[in-house]
C-alpha positions as a Markdown table, in Angstrom:
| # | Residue | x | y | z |
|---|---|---|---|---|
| 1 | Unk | 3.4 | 45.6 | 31.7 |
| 2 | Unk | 0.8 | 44.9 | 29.4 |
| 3 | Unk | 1.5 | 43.8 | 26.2 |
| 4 | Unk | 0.2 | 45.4 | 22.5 |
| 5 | Unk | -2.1 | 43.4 | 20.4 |
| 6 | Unk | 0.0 | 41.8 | 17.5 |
| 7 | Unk | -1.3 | 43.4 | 14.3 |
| 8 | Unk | -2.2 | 40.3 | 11.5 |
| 9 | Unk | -3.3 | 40.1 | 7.6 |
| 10 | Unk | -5.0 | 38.4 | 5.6 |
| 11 | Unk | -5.5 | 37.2 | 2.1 |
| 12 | Unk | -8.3 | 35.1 | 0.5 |
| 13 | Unk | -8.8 | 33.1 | -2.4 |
| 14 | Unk | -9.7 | 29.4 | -3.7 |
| 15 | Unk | -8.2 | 26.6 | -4.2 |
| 16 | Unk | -8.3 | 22.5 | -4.6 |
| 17 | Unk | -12.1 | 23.1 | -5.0 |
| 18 | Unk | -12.7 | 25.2 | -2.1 |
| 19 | Unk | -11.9 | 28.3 | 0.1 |
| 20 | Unk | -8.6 | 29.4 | 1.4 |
| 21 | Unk | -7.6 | 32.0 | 4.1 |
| 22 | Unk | -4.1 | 32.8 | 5.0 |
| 23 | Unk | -3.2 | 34.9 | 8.1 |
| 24 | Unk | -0.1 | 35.7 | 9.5 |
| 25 | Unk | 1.4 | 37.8 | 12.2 |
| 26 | Unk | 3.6 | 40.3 | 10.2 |
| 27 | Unk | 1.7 | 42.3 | 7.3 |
| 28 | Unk | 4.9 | 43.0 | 5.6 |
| 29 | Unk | 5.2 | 38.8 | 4.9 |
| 30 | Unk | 2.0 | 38.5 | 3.7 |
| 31 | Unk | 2.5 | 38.1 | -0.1 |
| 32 | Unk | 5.8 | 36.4 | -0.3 |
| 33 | Unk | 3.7 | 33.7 | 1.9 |
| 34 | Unk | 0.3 | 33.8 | -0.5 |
| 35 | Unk | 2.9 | 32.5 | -2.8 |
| 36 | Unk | 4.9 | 30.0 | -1.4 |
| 37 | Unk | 1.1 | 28.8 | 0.0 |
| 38 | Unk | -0.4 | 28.7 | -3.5 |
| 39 | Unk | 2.9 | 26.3 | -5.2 |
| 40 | Unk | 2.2 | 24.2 | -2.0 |
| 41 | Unk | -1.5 | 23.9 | -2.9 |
| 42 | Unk | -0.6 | 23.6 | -6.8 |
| 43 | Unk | 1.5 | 20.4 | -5.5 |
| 44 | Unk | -1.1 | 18.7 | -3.3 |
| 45 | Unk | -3.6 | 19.2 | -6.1 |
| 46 | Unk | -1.6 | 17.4 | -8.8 |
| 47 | Unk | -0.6 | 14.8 | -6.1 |
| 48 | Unk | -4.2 | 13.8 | -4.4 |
| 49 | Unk | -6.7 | 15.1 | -6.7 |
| 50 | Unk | -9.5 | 12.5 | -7.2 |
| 51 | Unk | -11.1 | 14.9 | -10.2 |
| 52 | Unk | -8.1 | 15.6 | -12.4 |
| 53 | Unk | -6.7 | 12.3 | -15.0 |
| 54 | Unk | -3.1 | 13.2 | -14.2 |
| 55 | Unk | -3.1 | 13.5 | -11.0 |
| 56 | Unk | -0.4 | 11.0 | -9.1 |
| 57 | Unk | -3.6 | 9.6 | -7.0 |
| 58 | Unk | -5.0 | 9.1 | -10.8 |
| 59 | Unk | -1.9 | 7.0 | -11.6 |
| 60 | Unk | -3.2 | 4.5 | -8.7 |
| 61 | Unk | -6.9 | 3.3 | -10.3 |
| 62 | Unk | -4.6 | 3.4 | -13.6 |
| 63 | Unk | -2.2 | 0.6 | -12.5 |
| 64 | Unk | -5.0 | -1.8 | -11.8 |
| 65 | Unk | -3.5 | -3.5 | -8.7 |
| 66 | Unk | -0.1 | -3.6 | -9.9 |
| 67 | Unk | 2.5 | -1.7 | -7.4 |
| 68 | Unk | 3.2 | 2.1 | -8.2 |
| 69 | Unk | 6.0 | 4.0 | -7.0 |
| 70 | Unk | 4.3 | 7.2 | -5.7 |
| 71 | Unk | 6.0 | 10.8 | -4.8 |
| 72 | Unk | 6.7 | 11.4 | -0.8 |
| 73 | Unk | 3.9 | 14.0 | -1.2 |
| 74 | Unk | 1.6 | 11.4 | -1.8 |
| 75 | Unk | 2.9 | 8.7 | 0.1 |
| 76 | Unk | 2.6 | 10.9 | 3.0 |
| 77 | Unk | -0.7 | 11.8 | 2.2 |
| 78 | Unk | -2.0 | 8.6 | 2.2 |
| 79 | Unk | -0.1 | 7.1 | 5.1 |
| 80 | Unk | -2.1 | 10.7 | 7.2 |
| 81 | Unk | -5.2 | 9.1 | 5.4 |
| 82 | Unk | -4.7 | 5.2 | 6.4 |
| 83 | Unk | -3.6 | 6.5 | 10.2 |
| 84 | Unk | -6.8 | 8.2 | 10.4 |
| 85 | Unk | -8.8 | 5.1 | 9.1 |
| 86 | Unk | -6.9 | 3.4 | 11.6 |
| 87 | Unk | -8.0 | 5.8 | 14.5 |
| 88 | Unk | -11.5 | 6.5 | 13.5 |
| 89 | Unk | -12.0 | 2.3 | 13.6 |
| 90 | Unk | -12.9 | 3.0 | 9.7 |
| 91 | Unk | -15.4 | 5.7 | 10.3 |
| 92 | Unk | -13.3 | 7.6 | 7.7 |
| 93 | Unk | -12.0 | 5.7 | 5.4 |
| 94 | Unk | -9.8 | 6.3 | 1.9 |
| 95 | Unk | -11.4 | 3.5 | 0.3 |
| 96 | Unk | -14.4 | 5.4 | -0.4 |
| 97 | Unk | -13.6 | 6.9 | -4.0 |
| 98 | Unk | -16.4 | 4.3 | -5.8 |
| 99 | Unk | -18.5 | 5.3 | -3.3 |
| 100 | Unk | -18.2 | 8.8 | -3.8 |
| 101 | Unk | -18.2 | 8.7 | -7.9 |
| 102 | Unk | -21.6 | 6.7 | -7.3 |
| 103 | Unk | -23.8 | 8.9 | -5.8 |
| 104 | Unk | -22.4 | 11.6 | -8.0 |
| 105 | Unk | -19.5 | 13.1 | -6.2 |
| 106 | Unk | -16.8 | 12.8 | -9.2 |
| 107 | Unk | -16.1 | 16.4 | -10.2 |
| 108 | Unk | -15.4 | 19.7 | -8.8 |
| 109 | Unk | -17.9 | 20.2 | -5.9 |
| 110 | Unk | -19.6 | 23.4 | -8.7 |
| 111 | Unk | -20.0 | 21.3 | -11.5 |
| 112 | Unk | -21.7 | 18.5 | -9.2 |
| 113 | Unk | -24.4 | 20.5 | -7.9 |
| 114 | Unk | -25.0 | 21.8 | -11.6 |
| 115 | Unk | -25.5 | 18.1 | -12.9 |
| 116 | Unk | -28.5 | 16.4 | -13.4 |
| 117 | Unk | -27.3 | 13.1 | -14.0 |
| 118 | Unk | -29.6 | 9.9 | -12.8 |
| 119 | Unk | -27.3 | 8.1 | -9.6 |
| 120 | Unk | -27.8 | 4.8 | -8.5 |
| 121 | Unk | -27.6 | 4.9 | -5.1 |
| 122 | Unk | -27.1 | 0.9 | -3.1 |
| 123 | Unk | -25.7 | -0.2 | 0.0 |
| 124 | Unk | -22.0 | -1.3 | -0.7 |
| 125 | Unk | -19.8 | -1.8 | 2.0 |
| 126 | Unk | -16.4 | 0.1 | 1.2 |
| 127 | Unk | -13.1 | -2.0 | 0.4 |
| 128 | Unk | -11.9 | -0.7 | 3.7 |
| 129 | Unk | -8.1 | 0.4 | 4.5 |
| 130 | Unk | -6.4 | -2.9 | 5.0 |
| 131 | Unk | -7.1 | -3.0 | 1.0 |
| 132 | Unk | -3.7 | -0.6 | 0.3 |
| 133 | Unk | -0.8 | -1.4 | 0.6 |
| 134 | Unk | 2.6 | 0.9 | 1.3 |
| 135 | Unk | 6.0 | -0.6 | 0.9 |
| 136 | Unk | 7.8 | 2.6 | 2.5 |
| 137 | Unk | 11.3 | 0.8 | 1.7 |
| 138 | Unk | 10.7 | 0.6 | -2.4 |
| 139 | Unk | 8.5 | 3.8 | -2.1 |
| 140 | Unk | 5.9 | 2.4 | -3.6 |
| 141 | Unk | 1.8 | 1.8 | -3.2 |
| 142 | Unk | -0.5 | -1.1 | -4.5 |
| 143 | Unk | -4.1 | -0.5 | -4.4 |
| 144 | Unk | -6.4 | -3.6 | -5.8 |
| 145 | Unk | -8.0 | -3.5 | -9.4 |
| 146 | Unk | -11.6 | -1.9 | -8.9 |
| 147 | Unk | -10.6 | 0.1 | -5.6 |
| 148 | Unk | -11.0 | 4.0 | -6.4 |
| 149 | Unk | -9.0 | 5.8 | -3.6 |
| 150 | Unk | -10.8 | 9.4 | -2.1 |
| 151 | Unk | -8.7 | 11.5 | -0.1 |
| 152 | Unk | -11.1 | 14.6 | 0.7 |
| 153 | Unk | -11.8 | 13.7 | 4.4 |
| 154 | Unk | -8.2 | 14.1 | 5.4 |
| 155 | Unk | -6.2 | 15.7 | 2.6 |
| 156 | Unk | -7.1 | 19.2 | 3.0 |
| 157 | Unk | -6.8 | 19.4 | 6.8 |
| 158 | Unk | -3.5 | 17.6 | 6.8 |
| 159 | Unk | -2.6 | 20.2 | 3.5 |
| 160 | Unk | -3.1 | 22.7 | 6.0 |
| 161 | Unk | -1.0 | 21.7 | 8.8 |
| 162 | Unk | 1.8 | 21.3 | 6.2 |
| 163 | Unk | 1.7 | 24.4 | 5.0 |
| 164 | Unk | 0.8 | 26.7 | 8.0 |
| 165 | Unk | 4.3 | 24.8 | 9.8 |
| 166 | Unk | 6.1 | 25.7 | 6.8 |
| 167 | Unk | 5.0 | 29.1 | 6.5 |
| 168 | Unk | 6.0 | 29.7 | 10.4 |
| 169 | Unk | 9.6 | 28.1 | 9.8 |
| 170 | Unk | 10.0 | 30.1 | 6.7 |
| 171 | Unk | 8.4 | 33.5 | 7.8 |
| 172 | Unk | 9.4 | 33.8 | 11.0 |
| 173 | Unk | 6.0 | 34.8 | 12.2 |
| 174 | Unk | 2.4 | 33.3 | 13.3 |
| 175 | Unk | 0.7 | 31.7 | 10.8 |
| 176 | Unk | -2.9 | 31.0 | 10.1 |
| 177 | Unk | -3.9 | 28.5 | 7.0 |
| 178 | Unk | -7.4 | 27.5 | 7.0 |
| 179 | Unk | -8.7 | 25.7 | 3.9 |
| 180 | Unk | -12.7 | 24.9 | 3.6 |
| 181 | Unk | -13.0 | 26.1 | 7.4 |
| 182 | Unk | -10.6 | 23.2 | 8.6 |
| 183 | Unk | -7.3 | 25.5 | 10.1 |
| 184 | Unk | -4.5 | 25.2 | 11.2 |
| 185 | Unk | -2.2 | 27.3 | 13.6 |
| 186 | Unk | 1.6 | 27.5 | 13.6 |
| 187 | Unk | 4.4 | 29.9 | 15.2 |
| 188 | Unk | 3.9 | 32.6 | 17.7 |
| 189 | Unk | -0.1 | 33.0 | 18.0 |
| 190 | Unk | -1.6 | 37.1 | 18.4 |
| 191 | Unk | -2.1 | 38.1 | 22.2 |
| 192 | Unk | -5.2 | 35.4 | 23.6 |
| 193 | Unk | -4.4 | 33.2 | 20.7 |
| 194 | Unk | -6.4 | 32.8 | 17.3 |
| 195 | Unk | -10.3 | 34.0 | 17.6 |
| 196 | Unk | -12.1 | 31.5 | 15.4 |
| 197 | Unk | -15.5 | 31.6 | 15.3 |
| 198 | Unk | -16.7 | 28.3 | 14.7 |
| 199 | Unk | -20.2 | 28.4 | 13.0 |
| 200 | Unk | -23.3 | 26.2 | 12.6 |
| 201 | Unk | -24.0 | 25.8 | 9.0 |
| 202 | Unk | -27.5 | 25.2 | 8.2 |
| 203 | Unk | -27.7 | 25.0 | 4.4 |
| 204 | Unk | -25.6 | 25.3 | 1.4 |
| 205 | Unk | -22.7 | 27.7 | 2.1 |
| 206 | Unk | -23.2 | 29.9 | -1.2 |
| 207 | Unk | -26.7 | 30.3 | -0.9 |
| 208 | Unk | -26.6 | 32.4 | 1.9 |
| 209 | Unk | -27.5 | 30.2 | 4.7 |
| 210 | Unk | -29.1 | 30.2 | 7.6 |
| 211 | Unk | -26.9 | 30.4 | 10.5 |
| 212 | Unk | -27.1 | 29.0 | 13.9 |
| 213 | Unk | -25.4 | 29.7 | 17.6 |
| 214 | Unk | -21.7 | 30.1 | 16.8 |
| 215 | Unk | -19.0 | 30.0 | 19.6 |
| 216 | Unk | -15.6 | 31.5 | 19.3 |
| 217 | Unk | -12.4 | 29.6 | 20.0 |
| 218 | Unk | -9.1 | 31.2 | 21.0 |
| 219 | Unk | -6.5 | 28.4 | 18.8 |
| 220 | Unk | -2.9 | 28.9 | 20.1 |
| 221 | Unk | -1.7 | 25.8 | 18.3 |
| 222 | Unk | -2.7 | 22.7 | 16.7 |
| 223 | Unk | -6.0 | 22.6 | 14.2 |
| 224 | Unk | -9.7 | 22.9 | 14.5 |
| 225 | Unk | -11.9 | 21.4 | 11.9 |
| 226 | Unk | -15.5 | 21.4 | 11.4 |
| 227 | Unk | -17.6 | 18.7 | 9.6 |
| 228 | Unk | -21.1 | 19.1 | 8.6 |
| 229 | Unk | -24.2 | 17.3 | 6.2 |
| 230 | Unk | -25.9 | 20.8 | 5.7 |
| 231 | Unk | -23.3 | 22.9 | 4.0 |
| 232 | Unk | -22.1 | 20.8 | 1.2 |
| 233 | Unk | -25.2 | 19.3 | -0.2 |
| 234 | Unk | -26.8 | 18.3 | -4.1 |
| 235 | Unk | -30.0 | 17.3 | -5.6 |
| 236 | Unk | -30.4 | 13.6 | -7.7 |
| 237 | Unk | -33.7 | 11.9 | -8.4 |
| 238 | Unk | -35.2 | 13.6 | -5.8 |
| 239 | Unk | -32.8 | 12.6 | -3.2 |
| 240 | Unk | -30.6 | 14.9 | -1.0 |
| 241 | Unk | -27.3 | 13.7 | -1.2 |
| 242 | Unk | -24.1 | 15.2 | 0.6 |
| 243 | Unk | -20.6 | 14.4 | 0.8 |
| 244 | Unk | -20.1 | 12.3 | 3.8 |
| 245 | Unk | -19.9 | 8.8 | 2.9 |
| 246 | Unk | -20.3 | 6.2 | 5.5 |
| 247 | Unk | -18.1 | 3.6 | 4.7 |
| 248 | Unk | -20.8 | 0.5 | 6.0 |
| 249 | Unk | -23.1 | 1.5 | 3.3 |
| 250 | Unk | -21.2 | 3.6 | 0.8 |
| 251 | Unk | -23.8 | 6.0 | 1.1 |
| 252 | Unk | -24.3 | 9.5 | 2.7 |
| 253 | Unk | -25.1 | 9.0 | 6.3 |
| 254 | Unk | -28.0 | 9.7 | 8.0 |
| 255 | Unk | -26.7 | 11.3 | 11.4 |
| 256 | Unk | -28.1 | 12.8 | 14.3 |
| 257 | Unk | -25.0 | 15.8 | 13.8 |
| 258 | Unk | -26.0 | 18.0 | 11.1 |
| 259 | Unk | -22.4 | 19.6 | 12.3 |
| 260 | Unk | -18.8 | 18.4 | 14.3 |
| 261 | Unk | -16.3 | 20.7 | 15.5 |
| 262 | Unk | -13.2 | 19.7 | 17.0 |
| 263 | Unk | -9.8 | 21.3 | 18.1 |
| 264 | Unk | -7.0 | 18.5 | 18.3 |
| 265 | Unk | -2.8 | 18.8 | 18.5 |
| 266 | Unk | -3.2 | 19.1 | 14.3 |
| 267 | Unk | -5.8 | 20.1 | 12.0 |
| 268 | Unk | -5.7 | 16.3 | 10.5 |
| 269 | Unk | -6.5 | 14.8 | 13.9 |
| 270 | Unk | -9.3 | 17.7 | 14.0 |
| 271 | Unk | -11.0 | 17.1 | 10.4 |
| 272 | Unk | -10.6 | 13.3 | 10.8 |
| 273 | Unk | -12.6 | 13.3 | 14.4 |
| 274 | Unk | -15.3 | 15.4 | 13.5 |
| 275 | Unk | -16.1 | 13.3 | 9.9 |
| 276 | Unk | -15.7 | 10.0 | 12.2 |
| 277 | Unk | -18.2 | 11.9 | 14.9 |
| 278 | Unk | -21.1 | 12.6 | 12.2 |
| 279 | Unk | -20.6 | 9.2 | 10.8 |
| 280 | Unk | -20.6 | 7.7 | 14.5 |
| 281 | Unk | -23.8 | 9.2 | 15.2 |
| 282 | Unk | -25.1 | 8.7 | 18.3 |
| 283 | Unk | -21.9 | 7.3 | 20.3 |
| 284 | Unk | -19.8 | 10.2 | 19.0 |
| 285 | Unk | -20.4 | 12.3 | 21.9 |
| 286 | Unk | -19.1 | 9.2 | 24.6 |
| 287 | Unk | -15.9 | 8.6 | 21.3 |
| 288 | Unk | -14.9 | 12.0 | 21.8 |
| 289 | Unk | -14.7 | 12.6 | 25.0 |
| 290 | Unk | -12.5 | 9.4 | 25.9 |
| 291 | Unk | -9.7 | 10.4 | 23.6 |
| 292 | Unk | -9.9 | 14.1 | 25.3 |
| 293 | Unk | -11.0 | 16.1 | 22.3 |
| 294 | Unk | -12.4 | 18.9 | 22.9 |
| 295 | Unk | -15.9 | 19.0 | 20.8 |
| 296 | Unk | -19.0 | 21.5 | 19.8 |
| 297 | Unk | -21.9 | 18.8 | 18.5 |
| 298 | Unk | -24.7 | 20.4 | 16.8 |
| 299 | Unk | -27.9 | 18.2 | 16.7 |
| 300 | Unk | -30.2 | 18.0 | 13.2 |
| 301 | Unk | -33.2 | 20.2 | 15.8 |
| 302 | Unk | -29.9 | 22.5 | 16.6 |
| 303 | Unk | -29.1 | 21.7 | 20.1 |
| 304 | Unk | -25.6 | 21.9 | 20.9 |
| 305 | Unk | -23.9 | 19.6 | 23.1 |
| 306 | Unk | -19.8 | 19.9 | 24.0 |
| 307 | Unk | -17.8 | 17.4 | 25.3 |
| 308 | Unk | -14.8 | 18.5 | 28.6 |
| 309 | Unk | -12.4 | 21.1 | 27.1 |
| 310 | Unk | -14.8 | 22.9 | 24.6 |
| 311 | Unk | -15.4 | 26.4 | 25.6 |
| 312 | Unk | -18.9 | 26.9 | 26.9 |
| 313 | Unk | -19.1 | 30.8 | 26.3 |
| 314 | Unk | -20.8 | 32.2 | 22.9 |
| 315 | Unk | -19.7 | 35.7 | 23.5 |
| 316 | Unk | -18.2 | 36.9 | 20.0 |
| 317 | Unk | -14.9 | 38.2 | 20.1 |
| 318 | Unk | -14.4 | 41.1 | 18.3 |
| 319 | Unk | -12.9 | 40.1 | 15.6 |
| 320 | Unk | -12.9 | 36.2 | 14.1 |
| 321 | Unk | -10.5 | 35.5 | 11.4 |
| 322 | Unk | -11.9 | 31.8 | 10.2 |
């Protein structure tokens, strides 16, 4: 007996600096989960944002190497963030936040491409992770005097998984979060799973870009993130800057991936693979493919190349809902 397609809905809007899609399995939830989505968003932003003075993660350059007790929001936070320094072998890395402020990263993504400020840019190796330390017992976090944490390359991704598993528990139904393209699937998934269309990104996303061979991805669970150097991109001193730092130089990296995409068992393992992949560069292909991950690699001249476990048809489904 065959059985009917589970109908879905959707809601869109913005937040923590970029875009945010919610989808769930039963329209009539829809709202009351917008909601409880949007106070979870509110909390992460006043916990981990790098752009607002009181933010908790503000609290941490404030204290100038002395020990701060920190809310289990951010403590989590950061413990996803150092894991995923640990697993990338520093490829990602929180560390970063000078980094980032240096070449002009240090406000709302809008507001950046809208200044015209002169940047400096020099190679600096980043602090690295072994720099923080959590005392989990006394709660508390101690980052040295001069280290700027930056918790973009994990924080949304691992915001997502968070809130698409609480939704499900809550709601009762399947839940779809996807924040800046990096989603994250929980509870009971439509008939052949989420259809996600993952796309090649060839320029800024709000110009109207040009846009590349896509594939579609049926999720049933887990996250699938997608890292790029085209999308998010800004103009100093006649230099094309964009946001992904490698932590050897402390300066955007020059990579033969102009975009990653990778489905993992949660959207933080996803998001923190395909950053590690562009920063890898060349190796990333033989990285991904020894710890399983399934993987779309788009090359700067557009070629695409997948590691075991990535689905090799491009046929559009008919409907993709990330």
């Amino acid at each position: 007996m065959s059985t009917a397609p589970r109908t879905t809905a959707a809601a869109d809007w913005r937040a923590l600096g970029t875009s945010v899609r919610l989808v769930v399995t039963d329209p009539v939830l829809l709202d009351s989960c917008n909601l409880l989505l949007a106070r979870h968003l509110a909390e992460v932003d006043a916990a981990c944002s790098r752009f607002r003075t009181d933010s908790a993660l503000a609290a941490l350059d404030a204290a100038k190497g002395r020990p701060v007790r920190v809310s289990p929001l951010l403590a989590e936070a950061l413990a996803v963030a150092l894991r995923a320094a640990e697993a990338t072998d520093g490829a990602v890395d929180p560390t970063v936040g000078s980094a980032m402020e240096a070449i002009g990263y240090d406000r709302d993504f809008t507001l950046v491409r809208e200044d015209d400020r002169p940047v400096r840019l020099r190679v600096r190796r980043a602090p690295g992770r072994r720099q923080v330390t959590m005392d989990r017992e006394r709660g508390t976090v101690t980052v040295p005097a001069g280290v700027r944490l930056d918790l973009g390359a994990t924080a949304k991704a691992w915001a997502a998984d968070k809130a698409a598993a609480m939704l499900a528990e809550t709601a009762g139904c399947g839940v779809l979060v996807s924040l800046g393209g990096d989603t994250a699937v929980a509870g009971q998934p439509p008939v052949g799973g989420w259809q996600i269309r993952v796309q090649d990104v060839t320029g800024p996303v709000d110009e109207t870009p040009a846009q590349g061979p896509y594939a579609t991805v049926g999720l049933h669970g887990g996250g699938l993130a997608t890292s790029g150097t085209a999308a998010r991109t800004w103009h100093r001193d006649g230099h094309t800057l964009h946001h992904i730092v490698d932590p050897r130089t402390g300066l955007p990296v020059r990579s033969p991936w102009r975009t990653v995409s990778v489905a993992a068992r949660s959207c933080a393992d996803a998001n923190a693979a395909s950053t590690a992949a562009v920063v890898k560069g060349a190796s990333a292909e033989g990285w991904l493919a020894r710890l399983g991950l399934p993987a779309r690699l788009v090359a700067q001249d557009g070629t695409v190349v997948t590691t075991p476990g990535w689905p090799t048809s491009l046929a559009p489904a008919a409907e993709a809902v990330a």
